[in-house]
C-alpha positions, -999 to 999 in steps of 0.1 A, spaced: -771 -106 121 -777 -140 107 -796 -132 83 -768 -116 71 -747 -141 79 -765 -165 53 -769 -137 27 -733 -134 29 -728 -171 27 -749 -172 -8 -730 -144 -17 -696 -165 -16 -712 -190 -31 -720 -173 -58 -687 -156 -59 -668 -189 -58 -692 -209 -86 -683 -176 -110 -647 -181 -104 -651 -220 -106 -672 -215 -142 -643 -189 -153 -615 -212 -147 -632 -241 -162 -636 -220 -193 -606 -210 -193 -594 -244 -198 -619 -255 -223 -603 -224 -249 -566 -238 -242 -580 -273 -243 -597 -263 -282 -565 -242 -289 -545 -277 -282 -572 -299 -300 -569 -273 -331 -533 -273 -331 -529 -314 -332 -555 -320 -363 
């Protein structure tokens, strides 16, 4: 069981940095699009 328990843990982790890097990508393409747009 807590083995488990920490696997599942990681696993969140894991789940919660992929959101994290998607979100900051996200932003970086608007933030380009918006740097594009102003030269």
């Amino acid at each position: 069981m807590l083995s488990y328990r920490i696997s599942h843990t990681d696993a969140s982790i894991l789940w919660n940095a992929r959101v994290l890097l998607q979100y900051i990508y996200k932003k970086n393409i608007i933030v380009k699009h918006i740097y594009k747009s102003f030269k």
